[in-house]
MARMAR-343440 format. One record per residue (C-alpha): x, y, z. Coordinates in steps of 0.02 Angstrom, whole numbers, plus 50000, padded with zeros to 5 digits. Each point is the difference from the previous one (the first is absolute). Example, Ala and Ser with C-alpha at 12.3 -4.5 7.8 and 13.67 -1.06 7.14 Angstrom:
BEGIN
+-------+-------+-------+
|  east | north |    up |
+-------+-------+-------+
| 50615 | 49775 | 50390 |
| 50069 | 50172 | 49967 |
+-------+-------+-------+
//
This chain:
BEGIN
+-------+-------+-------+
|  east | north |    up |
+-------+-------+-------+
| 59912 | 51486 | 56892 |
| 49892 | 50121 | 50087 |
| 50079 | 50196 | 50020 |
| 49930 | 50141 | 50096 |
| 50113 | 50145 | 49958 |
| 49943 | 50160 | 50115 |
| 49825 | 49957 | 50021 |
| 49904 | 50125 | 50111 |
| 49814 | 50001 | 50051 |
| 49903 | 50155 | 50050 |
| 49836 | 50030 | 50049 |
| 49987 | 50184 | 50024 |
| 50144 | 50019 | 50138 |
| 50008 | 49840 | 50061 |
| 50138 | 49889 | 49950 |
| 49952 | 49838 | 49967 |
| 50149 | 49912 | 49931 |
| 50161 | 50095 | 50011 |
| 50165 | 49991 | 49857 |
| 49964 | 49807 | 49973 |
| 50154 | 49902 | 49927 |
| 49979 | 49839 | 50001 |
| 50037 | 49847 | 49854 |
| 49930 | 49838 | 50031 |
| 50072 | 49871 | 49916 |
| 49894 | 49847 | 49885 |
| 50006 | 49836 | 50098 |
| 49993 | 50077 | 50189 |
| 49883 | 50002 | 50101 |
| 50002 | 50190 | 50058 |
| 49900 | 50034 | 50181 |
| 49953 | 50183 | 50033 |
| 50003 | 50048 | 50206 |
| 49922 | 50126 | 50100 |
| 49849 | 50069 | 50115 |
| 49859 | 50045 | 49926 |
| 50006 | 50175 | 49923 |
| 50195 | 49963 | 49951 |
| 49964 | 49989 | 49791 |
| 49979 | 49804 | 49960 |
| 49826 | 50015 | 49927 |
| 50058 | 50173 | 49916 |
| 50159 | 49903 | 49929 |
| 49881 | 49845 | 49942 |
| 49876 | 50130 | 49927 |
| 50115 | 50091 | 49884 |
| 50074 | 49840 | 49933 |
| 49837 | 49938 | 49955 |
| 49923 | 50157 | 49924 |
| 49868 | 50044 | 50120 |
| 50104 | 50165 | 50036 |
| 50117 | 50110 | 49913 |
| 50161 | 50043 | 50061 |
| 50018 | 50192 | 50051 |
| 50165 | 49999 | 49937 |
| 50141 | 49843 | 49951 |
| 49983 | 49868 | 49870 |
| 49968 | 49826 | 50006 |
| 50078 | 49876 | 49912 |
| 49964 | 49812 | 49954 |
| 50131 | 49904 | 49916 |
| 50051 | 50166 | 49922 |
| 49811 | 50069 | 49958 |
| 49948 | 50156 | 50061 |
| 49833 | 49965 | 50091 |
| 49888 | 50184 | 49941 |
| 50072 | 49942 | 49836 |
| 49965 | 49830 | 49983 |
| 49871 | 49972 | 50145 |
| 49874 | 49888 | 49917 |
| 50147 | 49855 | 49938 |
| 50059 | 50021 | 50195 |
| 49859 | 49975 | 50079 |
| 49949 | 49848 | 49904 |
| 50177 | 49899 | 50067 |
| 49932 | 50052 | 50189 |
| 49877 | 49901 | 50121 |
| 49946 | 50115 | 50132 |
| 49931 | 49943 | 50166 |
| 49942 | 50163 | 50078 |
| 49996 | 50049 | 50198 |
| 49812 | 49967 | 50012 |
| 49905 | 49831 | 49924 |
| 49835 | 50111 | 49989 |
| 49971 | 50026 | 49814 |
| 49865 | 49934 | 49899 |
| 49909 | 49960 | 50111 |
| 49829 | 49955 | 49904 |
| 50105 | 49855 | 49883 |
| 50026 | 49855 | 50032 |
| 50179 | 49914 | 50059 |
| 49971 | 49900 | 49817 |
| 49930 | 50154 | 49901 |
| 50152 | 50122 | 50084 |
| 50113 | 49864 | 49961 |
| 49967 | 49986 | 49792 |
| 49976 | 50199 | 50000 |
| 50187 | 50005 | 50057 |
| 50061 | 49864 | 49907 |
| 49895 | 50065 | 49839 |
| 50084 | 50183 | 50032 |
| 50175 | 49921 | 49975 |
| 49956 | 49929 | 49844 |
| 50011 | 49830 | 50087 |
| 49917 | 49839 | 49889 |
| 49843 | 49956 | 50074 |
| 50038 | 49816 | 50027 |
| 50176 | 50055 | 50073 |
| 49905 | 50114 | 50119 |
| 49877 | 49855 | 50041 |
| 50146 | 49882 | 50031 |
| 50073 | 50132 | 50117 |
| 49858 | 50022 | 50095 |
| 49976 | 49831 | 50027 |
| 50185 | 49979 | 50073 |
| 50007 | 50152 | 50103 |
| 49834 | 49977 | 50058 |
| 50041 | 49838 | 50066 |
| 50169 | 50063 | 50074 |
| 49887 | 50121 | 50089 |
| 49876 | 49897 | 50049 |
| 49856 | 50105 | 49942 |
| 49963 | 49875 | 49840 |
| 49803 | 49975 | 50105 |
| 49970 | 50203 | 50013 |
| 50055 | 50068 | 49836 |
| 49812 | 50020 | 49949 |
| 49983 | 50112 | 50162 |
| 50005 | 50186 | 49985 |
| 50153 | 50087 | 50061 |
| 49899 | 50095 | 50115 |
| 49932 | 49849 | 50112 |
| 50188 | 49956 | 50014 |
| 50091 | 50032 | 50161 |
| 50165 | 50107 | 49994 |
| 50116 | 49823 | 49973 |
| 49884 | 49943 | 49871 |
| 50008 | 50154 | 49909 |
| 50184 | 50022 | 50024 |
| 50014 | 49825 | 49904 |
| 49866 | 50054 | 49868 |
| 50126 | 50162 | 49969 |
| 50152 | 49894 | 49992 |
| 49930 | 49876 | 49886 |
| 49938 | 50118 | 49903 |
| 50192 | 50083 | 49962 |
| 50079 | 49833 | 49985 |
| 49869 | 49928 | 49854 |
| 50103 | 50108 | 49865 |
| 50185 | 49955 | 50067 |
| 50089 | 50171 | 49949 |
| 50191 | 49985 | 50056 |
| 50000 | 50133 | 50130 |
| 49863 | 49994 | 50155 |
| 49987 | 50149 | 50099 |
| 49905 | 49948 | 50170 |
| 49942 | 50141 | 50111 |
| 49983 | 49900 | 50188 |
| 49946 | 49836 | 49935 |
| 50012 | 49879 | 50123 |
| 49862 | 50113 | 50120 |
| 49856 | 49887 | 50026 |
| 50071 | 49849 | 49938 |
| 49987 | 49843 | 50093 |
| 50171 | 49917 | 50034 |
| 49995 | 49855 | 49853 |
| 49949 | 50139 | 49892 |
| 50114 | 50117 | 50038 |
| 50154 | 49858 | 49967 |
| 49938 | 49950 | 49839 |
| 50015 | 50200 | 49943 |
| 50186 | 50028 | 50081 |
| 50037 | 49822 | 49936 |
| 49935 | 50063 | 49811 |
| 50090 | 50164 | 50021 |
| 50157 | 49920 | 50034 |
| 49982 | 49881 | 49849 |
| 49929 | 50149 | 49867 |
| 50174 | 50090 | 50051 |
| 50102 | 49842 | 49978 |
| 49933 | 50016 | 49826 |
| 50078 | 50153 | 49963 |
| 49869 | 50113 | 50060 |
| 49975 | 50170 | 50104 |
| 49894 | 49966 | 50175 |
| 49964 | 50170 | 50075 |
| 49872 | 49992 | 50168 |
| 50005 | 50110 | 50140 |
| 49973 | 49921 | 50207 |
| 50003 | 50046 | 50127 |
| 50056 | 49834 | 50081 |
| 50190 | 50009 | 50020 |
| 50000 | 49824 | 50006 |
| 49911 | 49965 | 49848 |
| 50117 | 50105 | 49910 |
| 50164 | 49932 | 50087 |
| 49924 | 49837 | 49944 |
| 49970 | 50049 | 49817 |
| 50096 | 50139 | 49947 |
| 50167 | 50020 | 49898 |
| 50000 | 50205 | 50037 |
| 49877 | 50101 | 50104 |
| 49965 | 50194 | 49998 |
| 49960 | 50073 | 50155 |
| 49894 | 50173 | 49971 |
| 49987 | 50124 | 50134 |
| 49890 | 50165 | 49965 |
| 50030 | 49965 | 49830 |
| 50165 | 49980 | 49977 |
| 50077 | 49866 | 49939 |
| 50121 | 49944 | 50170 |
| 50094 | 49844 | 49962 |
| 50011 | 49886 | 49855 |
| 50096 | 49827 | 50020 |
| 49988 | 49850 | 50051 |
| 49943 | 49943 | 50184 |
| 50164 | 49910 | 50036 |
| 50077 | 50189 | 49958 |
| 49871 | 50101 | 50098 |
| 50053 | 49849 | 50163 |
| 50173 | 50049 | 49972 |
| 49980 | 50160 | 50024 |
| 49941 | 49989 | 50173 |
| 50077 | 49849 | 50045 |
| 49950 | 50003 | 50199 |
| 49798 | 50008 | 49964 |
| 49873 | 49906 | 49939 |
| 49901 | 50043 | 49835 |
| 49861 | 50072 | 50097 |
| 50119 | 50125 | 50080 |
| 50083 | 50049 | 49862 |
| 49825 | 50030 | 49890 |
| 49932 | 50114 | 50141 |
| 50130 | 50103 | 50021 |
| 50030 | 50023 | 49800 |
| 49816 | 50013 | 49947 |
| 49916 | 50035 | 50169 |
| 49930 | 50141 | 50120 |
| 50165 | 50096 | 50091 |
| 49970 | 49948 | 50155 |
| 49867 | 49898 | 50099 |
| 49864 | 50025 | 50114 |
| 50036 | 49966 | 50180 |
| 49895 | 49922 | 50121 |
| 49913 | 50148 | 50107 |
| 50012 | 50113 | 49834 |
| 49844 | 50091 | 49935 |
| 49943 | 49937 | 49851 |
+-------+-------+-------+
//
């Protein structure tokens, strides 16, 4: 289980993330919604340690995160918002660095490669640097790369961007199979149908804060007489639209 108890983010007097209280549960697949600007990446950047919280606590299966941060972060894969890190390795050497961080045997980590690789269909280019990879290549190189060590919960900031459409069903199909198991699935999209397809419970963010938390089916009933589309826009959206004629 995954708490946020009154977690805040401030950057001078800007307001990142607003009050968040949220629990995720282990074994759903969790989809965070909202425009860009709205908190996703800030929300997916305190749980994995590459911020701190400006006040709140976070909590993993009970653990305090500032207290116990290096244990948490070792039971997360992390698939950040851009593929464009390490750049000068290549998909191979990036691949055993990860796996070799986790502690990860290095015949395991071979035998991983070897399968994902394949599921990807970048077993010919894994000799290639990153670098002279285009965005969908690298976007597979990332994801590979946090699925070698197989930690139970897999926090995926917009991973399906770039992916080409057998790639991007093998990754839904492996998230919904790794929460089968038990496990915590946490990605944000902003594809309402991707995460009507794949989500037990959504949070939609809006100006960082934390809207609506439930499940689709829930959010539908709400607002019974419109579609999903609708209903985001007016939750999470701009007050109002731009008519035709208006200055913009």
């Amino acid at each position: 289980m995954i708490q946020f108890e009154h977690i805040s983010k401030l950057y001078g007097d800007f307001e990142a993330l607003s009050d968040l209280n949220l629990t995720i549960e282990n074994g759903e697949i969790f989809g965070l919604i909202g425009h860009n600007g709205a908190g996703k990446t800030t929300t997916i950047s305190l749980l994995t340690s590459i911020i701190e919280a400006s006040y709140g606590e976070i909590r993993v299966d009970g653990l305090e995160l500032t207290q116990h941060r290096d244990a948490i972060k070792k039971r997360i894969a992390y698939v950040p918002d851009s593929p464009d890190i390490f750049l000068n390795l290549t998909a191979k050497e990036y691949w055993h660095f990860i796996g070799t961080i986790y502690g990860v045997a290095p015949s395991d980590i071979d035998s991983r490669i070897s399968k994902l690789a394949q599921l990807f269909d970048i077993q010919d280019r894994q000799n290639e640097t990153i670098d002279s990879f285009s965005h969908g290549m690298r976007q597979k190189t990332i994801i590979i790369g946090a699925l070698i060590p197989n930690p139970d919960i897999w926090i995926l900031d917009e991973p399906l961007t770039g992916l080409d459409p057998q790639a991007s069903f093998d990754l839904k199909e492996m998230m919904r199979e790794h929460a089968h198991k038990g496990n915590t699935v946490i990605f944000s999209t902003h594809v309402l149908s991707v995460a009507e397809q794949l989500c037990d419970r959504i949070g939609i963010l809006r100006k960082g804060k934390l809207i609506f938390v439930g499940s689709l089916e829930e959010l539908k009933a709400q607002y019974p007489d419109k579609d999903l589309e609708t209903i985001y826009l007016e939750l999470a959206g701009r007050q109002g639209s731009p008519k035709v004629g208006d200055e913009i």
